[in-house]
N, C-alpha and C positions, 0 to 999 in steps of 0.2 A: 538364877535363870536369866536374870536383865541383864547382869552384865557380862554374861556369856553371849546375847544377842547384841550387844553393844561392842564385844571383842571382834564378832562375824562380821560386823557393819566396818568398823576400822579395817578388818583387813578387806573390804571389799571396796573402799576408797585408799586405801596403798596401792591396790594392785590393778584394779578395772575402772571404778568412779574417776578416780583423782589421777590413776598411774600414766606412764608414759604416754597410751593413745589419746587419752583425754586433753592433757598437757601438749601434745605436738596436734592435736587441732584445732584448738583455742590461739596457739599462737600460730600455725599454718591459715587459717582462717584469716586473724590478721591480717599477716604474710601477704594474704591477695587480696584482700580488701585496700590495705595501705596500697600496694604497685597499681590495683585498678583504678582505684580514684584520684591515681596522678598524685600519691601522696598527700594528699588533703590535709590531714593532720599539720604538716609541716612548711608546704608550699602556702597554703591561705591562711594560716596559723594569724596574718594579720587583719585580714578580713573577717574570722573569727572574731578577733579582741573587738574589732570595729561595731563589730551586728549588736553581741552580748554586751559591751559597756558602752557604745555611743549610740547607735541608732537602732532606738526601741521599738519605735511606732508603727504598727502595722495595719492595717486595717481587711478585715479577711471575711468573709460572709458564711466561713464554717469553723466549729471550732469553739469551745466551752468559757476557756481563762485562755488568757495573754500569754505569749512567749516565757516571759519571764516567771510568772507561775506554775508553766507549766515546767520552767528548769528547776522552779527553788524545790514543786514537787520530786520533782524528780531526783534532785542533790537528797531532798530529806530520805530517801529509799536508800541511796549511798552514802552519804555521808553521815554514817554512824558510828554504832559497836566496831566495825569494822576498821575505823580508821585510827580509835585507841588502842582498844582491846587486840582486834584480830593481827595490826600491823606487831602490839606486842608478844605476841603470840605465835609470829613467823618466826619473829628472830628467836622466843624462849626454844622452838620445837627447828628453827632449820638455820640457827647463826643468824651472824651479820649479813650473811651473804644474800641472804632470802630477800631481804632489802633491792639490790640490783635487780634479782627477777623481778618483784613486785614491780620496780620502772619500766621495764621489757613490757611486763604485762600492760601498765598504763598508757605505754608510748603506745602500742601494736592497736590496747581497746581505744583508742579515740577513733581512729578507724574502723573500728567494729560499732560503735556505739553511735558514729556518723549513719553508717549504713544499716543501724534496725531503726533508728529515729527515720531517716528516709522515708525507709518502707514502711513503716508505722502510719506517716500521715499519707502514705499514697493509696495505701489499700483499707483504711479507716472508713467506717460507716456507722450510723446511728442507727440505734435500737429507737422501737417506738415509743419507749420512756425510759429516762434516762442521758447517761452524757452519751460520748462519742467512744463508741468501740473498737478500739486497736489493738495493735500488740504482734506479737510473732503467729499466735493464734489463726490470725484475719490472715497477714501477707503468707501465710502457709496455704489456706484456705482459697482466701482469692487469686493469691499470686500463681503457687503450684497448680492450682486443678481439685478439681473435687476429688481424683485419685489420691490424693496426699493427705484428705484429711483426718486422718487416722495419727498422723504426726500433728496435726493442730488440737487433736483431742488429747495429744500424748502430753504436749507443753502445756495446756490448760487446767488438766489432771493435777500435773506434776508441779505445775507454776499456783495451783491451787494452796496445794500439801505443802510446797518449799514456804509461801508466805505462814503458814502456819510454825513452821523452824527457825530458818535462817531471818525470815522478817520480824518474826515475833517474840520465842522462844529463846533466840539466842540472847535480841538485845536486852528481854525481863532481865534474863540471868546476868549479864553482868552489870547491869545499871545495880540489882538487890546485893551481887557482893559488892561492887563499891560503897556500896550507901551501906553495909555491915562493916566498913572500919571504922563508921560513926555510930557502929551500935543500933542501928536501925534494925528491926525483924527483916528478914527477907520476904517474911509473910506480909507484914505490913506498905511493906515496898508492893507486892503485887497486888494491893486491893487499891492501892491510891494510881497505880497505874489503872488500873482495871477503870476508875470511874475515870479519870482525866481522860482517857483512850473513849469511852463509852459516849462523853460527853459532847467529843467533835466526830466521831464517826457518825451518828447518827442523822449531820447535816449534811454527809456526802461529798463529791467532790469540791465544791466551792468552798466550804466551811475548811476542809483539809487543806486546799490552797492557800485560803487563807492564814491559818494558822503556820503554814512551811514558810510563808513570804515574809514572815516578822521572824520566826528562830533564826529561818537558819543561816542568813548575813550575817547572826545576833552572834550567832555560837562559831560558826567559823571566825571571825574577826576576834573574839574573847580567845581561842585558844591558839589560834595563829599566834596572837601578837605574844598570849604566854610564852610560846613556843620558842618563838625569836629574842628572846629576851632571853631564856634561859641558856640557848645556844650562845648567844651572843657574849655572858661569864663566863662561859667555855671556850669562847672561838679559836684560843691557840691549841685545843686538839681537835678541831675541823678536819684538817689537814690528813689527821692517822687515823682518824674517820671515815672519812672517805677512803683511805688507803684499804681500810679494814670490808668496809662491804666489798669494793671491788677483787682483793685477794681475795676473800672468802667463799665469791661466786665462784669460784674458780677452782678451787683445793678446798682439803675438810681444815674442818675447827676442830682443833683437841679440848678437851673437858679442860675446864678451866673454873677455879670455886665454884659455885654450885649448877654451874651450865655444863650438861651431861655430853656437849661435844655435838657436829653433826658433820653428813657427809656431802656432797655437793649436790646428789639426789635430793638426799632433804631440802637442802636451798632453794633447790628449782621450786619440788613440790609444794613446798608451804608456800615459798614467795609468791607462785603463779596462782595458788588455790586459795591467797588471802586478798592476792589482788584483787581478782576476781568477782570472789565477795565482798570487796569492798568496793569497787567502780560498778561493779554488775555487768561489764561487757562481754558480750557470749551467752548472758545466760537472757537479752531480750526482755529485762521486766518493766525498765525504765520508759522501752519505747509503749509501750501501758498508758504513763504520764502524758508522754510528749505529743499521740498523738490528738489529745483536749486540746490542745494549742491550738491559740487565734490565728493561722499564717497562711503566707500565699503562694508558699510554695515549699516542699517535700524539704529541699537541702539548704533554707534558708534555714527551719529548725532544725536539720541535721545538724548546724554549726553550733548550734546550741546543744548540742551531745557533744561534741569535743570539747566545748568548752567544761560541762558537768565533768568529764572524765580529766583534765584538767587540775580543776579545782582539788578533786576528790583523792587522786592519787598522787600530782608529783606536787602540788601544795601541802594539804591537810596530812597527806600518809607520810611525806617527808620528812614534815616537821615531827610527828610523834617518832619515826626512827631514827631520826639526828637525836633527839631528845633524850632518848634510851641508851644509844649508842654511845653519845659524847660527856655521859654522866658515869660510862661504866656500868652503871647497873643492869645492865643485861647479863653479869656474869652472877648474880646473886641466887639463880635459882628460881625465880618467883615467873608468874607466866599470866598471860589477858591484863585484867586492866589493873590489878595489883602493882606489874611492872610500870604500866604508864605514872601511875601515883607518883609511884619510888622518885620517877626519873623529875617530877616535877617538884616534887618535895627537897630535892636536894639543892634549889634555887631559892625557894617561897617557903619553907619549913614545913612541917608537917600537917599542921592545920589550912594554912592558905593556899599550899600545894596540892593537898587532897581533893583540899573542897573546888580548887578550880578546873582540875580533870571531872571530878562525879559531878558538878554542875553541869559540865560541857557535854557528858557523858549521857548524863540523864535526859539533857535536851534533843538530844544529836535519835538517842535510841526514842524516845517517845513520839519525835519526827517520825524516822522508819515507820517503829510499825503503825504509825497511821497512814503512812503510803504504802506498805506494804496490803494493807489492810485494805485503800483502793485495788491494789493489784489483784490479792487473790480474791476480790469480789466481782472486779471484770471478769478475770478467767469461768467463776460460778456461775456470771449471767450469758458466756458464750456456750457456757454447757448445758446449761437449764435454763436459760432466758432470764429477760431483767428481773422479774419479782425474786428472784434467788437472790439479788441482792441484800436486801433486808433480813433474810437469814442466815448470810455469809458474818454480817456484821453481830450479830449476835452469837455465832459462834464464835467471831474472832476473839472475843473477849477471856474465854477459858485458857486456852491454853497461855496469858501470861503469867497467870499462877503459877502454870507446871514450871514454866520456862523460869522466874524468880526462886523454886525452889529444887529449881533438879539442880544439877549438876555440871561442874566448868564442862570438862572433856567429852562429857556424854553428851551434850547441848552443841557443841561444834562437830562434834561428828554427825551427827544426824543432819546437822544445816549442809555440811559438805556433799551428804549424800545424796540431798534433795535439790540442790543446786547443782549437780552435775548431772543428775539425772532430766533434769528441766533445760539447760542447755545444749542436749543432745540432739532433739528435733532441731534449735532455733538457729545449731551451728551448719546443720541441712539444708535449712531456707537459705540462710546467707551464700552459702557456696552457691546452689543453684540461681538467689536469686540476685546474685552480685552486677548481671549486667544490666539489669534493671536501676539498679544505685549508679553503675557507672555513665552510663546515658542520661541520668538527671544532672548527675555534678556536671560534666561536660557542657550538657544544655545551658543549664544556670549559668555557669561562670562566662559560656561563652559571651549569652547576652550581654554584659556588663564590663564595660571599659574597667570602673571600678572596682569587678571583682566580686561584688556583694547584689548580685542580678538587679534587677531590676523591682523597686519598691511602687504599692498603692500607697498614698498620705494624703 
């Protein structure tokens, strides 16, 4: 019976969740995001680098944690499962090709992910305890009109349930199969998560911050540097590598040993539905994070969402499909974080290879879902007020069990489901509330000879 309702679920992200409407408004949405903001992404791309690595200092009189806590929070939401597992998991289920969408996706969400960080900190408000209230939720709510908020209850619902999958569920499950090539229980895996998870939720969002501002420099930099290193033994087949994503978006892959072949549909879909899930643009959870930020004005942290989506997709997700791709082992059959292993083991051997994907693995996912875990606790206390907090966090705890002990494919499809289900309202606000984003950029940039508005210090 379950996995008859798990077959109904797959086909209902083949064909309506994930299928082509879904896919042409996520990158449609882009599409005018990118042209409104005057290209933002690519035009200030150096003002960007500027704000994020040179000038930190802000001084702002609203606003929970710093800029930068509020991106490492925010990276930790994205920069997980999704950038081992799921990138290897486009290519096992949509080729090399899936690769090239997933940058489509990255390039398009930095402008998506500029513009819900915007409206995040413009339409944010404080509860009477508690941090600072944001998200797609609020700019639905305050932005749209009181008529619309039937879709802010929709995202809040949905952006509830999805942190309970894709933020939780998914990452248990494959941090407990990596950590079972070392022979670890997978049961055991989910009770050490359970108390490590239990131990910093219960301090809320500062203690979270804090804890995202020390991994996740720690684990990006650890697997980066693995990453380029291993490329770098390879570098003379860079070349047919690259050849290989680029033909592949384009024309099908034949089966080839134990990769069952895919068609350029596939490529799109996985590529666009892993990016996705890994950058989180479109689906609004990040701007949750960003809008606690100390700052003083809407699109100065917007630039701190292009930079997150940055880091997250054409850095991190790069390096794990070069990785795959340029070791060959993508054609071996194997799929999630199993493959990443492979690819890294055939540089560092099997012991130093393993264990420096499942470290990077296990930090990356224990980040998530404790930001995830902020997430769908905001969403509970816009639905029931802040004391729902405290029982959000308590329930969050359960389902890492299930998620450590269920199942690969069963655990990704239900996260796809609830993630495309949650970006339906928030891809609403964005179209409607795009000229609202595009009259801040304009503002801001204008002020500033510099480029980067005008600073309090």
């Amino acid at each position: 019976m379950l996995n008859r309702i798990f077959e109904i679920i797959s086909a209902l992200n083949e064909k309506f969740i994930w299928g082509p409407p879904m896919i042409i408004a996520i990158v449609g949405v882009g599409i005018y995001l990118t042209v409104g903001t005057g290209l933002v992404q690519f035009r200030k791309f150096a003002a960007m680098l500027k704000e994020t690595l040179i000038r930190k200092k802000t001084v702002a009189p609203v606003g929970d944690i710093s800029p930068f806590a509020a991106l490492s929070m925010a990276l930790a939401g994205t920069v997980g499962v999704g950038n081992i597992a799921g990138v290897a998991t486009a290519i096992a289920w949509g080729g090399p090709g899936a690769i090239f969408w997933m940058w489509v996706s990255g390039l398009l969400g930095m402008a998506t992910k500029f513009a819900e960080v915007v409206l995040g900190i413009t339409y944010r408000t404080r509860q009477e305890t508690g941090p600072m209230l944001g998200g797609p939720m609020m700019y639905i709510e305050r932005g749209l009109g009181r008529n619309f908020k039937f879709l802010a209850v929709m995202f809040a619902v949905c952006g509830g349930l999805a942190a309970l999958g894709s933020g939780n569920m998914a990452q248990a499950n494959s941090v407990a199969i990596g950590l079972q090539e070392f022979h670890i229980p997978r049961f055991f895996t989910g009770i050490l998560l359970i108390l490590a998870v239990g131990l910093v939720t219960v301090g809320g969002l500062k203690r979270i911050a804090q804890v995202a501002v020390f991994c996740v420099p720690f684990m990006c930099t650890i697997y980066f540097l693995g990453a380029v290193i291993l490329i770098f033994l390879n570098i003379y087949r860079l070349p047919e590598t690259l050849a290989l994503i680029f033909e592949s978006a384009f024309t099908p892959v034949a089966a080839t040993g134990g990769f069952a072949g895919a068609t350029v549909r596939e490529a799109i879909r996985w590529g666009i539905a892993r990016g996705v899930f890994s950058n989180e643009a479109g689906l609004g959870s990040a701007s949750i994070a960003h809008a606690t930020a100390q700052t003083d004005h809407p699109v100065r942290q917007g630039l701190w969402g292009i930079f997150e989506v940055f880091i997250d997709t054409i850095i991190i997700c790069s390096a794990t499909a070069l990785a795959i791709l340029i070791t060959g082992v993508w054609q071996s059959g194997s799929t999630g974080a199993v493959l990443s292993m492979s690819a890294f083991q055939t540089a560092f051997g099997t012991k130093v290879g393993g264990s420096v994907v499942v470290l990077c693995m296990a930090l990356t996912a224990y980040d998530t879902i404790l930001a995830w875990g902020f997430y769908g606790e905001t969403c509970s206390a816009y639905l029931f007020g802040a004391r729902a907090r405290v029982f959000y966090r308590v329930l969050w705890l359960l389902p890492i069990m299930l998620g450590s002990l269920g199942k690969l494919e069963d655990v990704w499809t239900l996260a796809d489901t609830l993630n495309g289900l949650m970006a339906l309202p928030n891809l609403i606000a964005l179209l409607f509330l795009g000229p609202v984003v595009f009259g801040a950029t304009y503002e801001f940039f204008k002020k500033s000879q510099s480029g980067i508005g005008n600073r309090e210090s």
